[in-house]
Backbone as JSON, one array per atom type, in Angstrom:
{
  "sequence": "XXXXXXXXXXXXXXXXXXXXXXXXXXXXXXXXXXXXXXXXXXXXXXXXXXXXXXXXXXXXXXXXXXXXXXXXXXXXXXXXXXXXXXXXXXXXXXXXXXXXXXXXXXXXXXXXXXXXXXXXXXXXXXXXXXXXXXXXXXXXXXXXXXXXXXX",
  "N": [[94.13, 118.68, 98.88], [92.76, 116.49, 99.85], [93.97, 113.0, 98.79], [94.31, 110.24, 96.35], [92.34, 107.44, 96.04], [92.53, 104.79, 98.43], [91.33, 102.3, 99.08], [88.42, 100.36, 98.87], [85.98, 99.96, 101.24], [84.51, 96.55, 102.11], [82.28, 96.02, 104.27], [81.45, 92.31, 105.69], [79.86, 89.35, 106.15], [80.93, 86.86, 106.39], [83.33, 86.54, 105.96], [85.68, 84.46, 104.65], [84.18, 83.18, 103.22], [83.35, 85.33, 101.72], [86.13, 86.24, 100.49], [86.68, 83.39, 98.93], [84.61, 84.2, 97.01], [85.26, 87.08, 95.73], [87.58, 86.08, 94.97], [87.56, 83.69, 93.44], [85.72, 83.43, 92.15], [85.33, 86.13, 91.13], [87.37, 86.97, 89.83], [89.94, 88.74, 90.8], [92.9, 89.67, 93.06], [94.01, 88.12, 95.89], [95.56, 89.67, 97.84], [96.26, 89.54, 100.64], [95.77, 89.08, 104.49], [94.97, 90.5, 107.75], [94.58, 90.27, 111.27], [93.1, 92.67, 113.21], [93.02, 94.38, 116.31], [93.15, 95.32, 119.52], [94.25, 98.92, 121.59], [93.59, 100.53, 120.0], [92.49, 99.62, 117.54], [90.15, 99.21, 118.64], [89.28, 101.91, 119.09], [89.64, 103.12, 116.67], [87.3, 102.3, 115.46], [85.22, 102.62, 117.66], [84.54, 100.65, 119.13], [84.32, 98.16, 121.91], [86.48, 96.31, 122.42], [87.45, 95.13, 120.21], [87.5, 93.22, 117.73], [88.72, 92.89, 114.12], [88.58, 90.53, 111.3], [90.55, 91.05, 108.22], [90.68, 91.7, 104.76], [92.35, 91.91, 101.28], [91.76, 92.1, 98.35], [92.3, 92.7, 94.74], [91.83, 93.63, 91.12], [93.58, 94.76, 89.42], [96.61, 95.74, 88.79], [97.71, 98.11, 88.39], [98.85, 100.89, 90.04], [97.46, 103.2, 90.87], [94.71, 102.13, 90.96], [92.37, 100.65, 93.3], [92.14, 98.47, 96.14], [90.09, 96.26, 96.58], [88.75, 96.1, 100.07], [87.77, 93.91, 102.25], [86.27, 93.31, 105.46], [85.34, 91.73, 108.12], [83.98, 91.71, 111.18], [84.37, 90.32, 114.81], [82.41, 89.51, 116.44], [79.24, 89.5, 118.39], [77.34, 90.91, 118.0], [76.77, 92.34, 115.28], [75.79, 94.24, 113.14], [73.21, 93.69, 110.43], [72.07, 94.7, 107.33], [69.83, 95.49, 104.35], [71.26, 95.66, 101.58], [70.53, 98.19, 99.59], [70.1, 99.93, 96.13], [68.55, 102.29, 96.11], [68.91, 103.57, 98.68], [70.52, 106.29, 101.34], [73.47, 105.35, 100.54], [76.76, 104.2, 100.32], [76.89, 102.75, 96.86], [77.05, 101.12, 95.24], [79.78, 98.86, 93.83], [81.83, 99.37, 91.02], [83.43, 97.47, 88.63], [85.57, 97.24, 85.99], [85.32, 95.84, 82.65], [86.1, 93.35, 80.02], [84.65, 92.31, 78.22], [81.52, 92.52, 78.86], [78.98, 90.86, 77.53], [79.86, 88.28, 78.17], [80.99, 87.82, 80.58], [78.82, 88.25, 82.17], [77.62, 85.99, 81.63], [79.35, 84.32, 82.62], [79.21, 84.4, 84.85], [76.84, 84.47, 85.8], [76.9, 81.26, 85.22], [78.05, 80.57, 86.88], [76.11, 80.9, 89.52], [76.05, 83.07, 90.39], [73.49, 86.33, 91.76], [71.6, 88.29, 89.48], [70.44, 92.09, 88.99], [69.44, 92.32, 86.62], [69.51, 91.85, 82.93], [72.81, 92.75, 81.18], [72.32, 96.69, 80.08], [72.8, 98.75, 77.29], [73.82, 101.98, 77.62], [74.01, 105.47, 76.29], [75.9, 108.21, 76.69], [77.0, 110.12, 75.2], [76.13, 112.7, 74.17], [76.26, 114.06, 76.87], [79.11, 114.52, 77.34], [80.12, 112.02, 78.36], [80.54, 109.06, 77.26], [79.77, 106.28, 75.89], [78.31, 102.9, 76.85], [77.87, 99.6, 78.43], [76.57, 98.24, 81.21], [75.53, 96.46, 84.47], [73.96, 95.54, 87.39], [74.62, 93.42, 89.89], [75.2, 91.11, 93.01], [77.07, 90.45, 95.68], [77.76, 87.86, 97.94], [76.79, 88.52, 100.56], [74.63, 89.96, 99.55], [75.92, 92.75, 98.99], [75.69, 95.29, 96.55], [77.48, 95.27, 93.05], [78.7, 96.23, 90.45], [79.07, 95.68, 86.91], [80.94, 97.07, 84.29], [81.38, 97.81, 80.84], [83.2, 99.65, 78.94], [82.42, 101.7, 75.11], [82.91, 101.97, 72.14]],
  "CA": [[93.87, 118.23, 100.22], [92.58, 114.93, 99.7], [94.51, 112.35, 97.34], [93.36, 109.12, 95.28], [91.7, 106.37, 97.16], [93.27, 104.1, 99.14], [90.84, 101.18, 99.32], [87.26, 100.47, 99.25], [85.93, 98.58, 102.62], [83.42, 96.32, 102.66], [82.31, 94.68, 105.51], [80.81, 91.06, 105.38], [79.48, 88.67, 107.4], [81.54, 85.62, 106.42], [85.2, 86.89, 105.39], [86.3, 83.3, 104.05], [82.85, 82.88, 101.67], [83.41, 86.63, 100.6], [86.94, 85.82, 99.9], [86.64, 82.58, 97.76], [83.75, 84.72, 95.98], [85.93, 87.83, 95.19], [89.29, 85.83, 94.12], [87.36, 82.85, 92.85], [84.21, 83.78, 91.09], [84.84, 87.0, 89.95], [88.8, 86.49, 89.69], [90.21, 89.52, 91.78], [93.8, 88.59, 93.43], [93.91, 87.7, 97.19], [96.8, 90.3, 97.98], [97.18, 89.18, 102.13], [94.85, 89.08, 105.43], [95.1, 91.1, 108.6], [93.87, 90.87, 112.38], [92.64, 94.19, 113.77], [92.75, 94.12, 117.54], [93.79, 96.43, 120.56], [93.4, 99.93, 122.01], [93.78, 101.62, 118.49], [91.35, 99.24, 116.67], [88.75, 100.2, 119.74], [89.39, 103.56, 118.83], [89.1, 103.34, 115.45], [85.87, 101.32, 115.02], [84.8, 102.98, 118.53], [83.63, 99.18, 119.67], [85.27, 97.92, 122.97], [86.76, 94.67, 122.27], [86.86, 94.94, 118.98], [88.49, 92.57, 116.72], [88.07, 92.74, 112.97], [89.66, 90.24, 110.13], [90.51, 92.26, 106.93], [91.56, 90.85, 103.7], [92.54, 92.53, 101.0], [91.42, 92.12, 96.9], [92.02, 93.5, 94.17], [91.39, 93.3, 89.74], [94.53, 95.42, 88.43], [98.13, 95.61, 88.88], [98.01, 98.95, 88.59], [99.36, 101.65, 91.05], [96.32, 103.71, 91.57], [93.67, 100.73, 91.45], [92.16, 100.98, 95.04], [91.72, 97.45, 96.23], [88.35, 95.94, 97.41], [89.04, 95.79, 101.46], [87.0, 92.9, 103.15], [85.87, 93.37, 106.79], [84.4, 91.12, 109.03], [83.94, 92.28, 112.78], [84.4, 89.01, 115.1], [81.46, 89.75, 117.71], [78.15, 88.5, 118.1], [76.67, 92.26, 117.69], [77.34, 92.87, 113.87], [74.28, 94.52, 112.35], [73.15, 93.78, 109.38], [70.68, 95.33, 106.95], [69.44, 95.35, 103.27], [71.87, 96.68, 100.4], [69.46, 98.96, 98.38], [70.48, 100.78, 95.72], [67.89, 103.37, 96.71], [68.86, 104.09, 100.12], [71.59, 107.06, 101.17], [74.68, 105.15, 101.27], [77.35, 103.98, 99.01], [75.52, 102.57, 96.23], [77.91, 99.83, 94.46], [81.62, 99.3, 93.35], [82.12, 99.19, 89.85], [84.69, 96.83, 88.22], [85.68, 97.56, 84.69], [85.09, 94.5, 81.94], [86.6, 93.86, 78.54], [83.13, 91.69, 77.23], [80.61, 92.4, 79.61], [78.23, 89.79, 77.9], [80.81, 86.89, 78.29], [81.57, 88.0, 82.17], [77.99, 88.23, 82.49], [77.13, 84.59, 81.14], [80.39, 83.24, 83.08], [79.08, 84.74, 86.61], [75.33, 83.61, 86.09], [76.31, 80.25, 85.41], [78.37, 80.15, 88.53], [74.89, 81.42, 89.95], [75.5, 84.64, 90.42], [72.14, 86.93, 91.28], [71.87, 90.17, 88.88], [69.44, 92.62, 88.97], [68.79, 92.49, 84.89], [70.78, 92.05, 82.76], [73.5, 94.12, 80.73], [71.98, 97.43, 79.41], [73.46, 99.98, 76.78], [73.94, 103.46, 77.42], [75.28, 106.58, 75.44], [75.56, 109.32, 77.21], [78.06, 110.84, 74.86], [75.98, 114.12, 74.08], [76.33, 114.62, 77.81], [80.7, 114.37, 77.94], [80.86, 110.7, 78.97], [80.22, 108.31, 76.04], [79.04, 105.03, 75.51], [79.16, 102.27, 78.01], [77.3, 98.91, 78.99], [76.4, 97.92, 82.47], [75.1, 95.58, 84.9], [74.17, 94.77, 88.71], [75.19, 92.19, 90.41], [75.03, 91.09, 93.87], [77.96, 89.54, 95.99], [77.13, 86.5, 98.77], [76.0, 89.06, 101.49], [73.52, 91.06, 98.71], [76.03, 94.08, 98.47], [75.93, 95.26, 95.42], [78.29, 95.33, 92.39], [78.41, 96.86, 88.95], [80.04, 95.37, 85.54], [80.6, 98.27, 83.03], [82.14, 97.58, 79.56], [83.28, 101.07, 77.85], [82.57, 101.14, 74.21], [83.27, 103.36, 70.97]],
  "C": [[93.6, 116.72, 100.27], [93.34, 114.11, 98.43], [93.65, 111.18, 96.41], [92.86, 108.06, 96.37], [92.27, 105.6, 96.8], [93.02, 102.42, 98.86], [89.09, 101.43, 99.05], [86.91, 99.33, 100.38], [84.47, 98.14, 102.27], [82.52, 95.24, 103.43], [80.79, 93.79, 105.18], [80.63, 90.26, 106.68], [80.19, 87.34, 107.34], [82.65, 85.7, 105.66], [85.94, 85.3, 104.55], [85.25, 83.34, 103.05], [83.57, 84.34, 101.22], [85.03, 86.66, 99.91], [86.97, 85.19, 98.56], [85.59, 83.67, 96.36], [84.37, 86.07, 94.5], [87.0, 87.11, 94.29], [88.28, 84.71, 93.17], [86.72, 82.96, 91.41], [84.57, 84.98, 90.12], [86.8, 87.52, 89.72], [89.67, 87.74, 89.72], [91.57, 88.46, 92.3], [93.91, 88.56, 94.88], [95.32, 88.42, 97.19], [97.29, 90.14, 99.84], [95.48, 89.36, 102.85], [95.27, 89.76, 106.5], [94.29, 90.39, 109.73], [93.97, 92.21, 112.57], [92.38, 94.03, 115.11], [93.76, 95.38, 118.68], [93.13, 97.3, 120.86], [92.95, 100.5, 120.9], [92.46, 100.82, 117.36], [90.05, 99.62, 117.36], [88.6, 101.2, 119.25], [89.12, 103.84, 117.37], [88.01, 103.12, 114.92], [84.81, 101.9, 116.29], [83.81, 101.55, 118.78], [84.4, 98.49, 120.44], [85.22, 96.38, 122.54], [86.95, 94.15, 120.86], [88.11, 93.76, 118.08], [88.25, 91.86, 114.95], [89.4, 91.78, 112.37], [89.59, 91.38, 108.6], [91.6, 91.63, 106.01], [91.3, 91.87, 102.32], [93.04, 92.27, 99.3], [91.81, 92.84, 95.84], [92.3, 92.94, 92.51], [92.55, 93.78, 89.35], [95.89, 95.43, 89.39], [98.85, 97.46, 88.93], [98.49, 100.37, 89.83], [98.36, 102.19, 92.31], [94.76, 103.04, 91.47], [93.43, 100.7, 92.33], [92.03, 99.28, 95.13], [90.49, 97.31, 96.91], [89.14, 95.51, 99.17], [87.96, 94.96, 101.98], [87.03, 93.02, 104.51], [85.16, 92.65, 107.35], [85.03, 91.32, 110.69], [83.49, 90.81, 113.36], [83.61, 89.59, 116.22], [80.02, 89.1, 117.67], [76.8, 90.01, 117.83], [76.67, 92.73, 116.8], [75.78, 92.78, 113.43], [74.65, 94.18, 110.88], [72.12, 94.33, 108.24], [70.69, 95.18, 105.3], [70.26, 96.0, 102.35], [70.88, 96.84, 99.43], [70.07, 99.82, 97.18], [69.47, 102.63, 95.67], [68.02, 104.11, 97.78], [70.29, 104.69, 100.04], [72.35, 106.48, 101.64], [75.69, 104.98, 99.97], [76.64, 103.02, 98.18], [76.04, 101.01, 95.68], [79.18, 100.07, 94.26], [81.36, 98.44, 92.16], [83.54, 98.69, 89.27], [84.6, 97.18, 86.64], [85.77, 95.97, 83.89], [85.79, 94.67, 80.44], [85.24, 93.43, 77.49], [82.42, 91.21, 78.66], [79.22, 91.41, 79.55], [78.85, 88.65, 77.92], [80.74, 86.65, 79.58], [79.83, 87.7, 82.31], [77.21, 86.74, 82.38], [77.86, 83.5, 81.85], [79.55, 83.45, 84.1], [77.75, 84.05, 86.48], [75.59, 82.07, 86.28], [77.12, 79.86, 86.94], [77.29, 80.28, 89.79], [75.25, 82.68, 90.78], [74.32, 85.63, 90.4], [72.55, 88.33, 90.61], [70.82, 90.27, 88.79], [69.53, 92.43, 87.12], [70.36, 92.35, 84.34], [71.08, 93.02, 81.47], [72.37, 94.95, 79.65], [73.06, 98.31, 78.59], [73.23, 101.06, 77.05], [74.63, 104.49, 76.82], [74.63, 107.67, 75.89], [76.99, 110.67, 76.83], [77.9, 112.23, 74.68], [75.88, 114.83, 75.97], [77.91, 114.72, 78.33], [80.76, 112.99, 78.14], [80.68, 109.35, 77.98], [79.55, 107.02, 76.42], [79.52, 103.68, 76.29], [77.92, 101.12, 77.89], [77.45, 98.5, 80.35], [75.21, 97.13, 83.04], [75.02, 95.69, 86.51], [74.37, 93.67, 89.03], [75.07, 92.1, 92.12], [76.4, 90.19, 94.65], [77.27, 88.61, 97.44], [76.24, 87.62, 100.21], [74.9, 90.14, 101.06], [74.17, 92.14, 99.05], [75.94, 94.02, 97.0], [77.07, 95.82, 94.58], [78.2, 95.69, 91.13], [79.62, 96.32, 88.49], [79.96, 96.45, 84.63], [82.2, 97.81, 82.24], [82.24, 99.63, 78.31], [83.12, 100.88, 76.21], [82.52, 102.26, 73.18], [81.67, 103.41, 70.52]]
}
């Protein structure tokens, strides 16, 4: 019933900064930009007048790679609120790394904020093996995860 994912969206408050940040900083490829406007974007977003930009990221070349979707809603009514990783929503998007403490030493000095940095885990006697990981934060404090798989 359902297939592979499409995209992940996530809406920002300054679509050009979250741009440069995605392609620049954390070197993601700028694959095009969109307006969103009409009856059908009303309808979809259920917000009269609505007119979103939407740009459109992504790390791999591969097929089923979802790309990162960028959203910014052009109104003067755009809530905004605290990305927690405690609170019920989506939690982070995880990018895959080949040397998670290299990536992690490049992004800080670009000043990058991370919650701590990279931990090991092996959680191989549970099926899923051995991995390092990291938070990260992008310019509007969503958050982001680095994970390095490892034998």
């Amino acid at each position: 019933m359902i297939g592979h994912i499409i995209h992940v969206g996530l809406t920002v408050r300054d679509i050009d900064q979250s741009i440069e940040f995605y392609r620049d900083t954390l070197g993601l490829s700028f694959q095009g930009e969109m307006l969103m406007e009409g009856k059908e974007t009303e309808k979809l977003f259920n917000i009269k007048n609505a007119r979103v930009r939407v740009a459109y990221l992504n790390g791999s070349q591969e097929i089923f790679a979802p790309p990162i979707e960028l959203l910014q809603f052009l109104s003067d009514d755009v809530k905004s609120n605290s990305p927690d990783l405690q609170k019920i929503s989506i939690s982070e998007v995880c990018f895959q790394v080949d040397n998670i403490e290299k990536t992690y030493r490049d992004l800080k000095e670009k000043g990058v904020e991370f919650l701590s940095e990279p931990q090991a885990f092996d959680f191989s006697s549970q099926g899923f093996g051995k991995s390092i990981a990291v938070y990260f934060k992008d310019p509007d404090g969503i958050i982001l995860e680095l994970i390095e798989e490892v034998e």
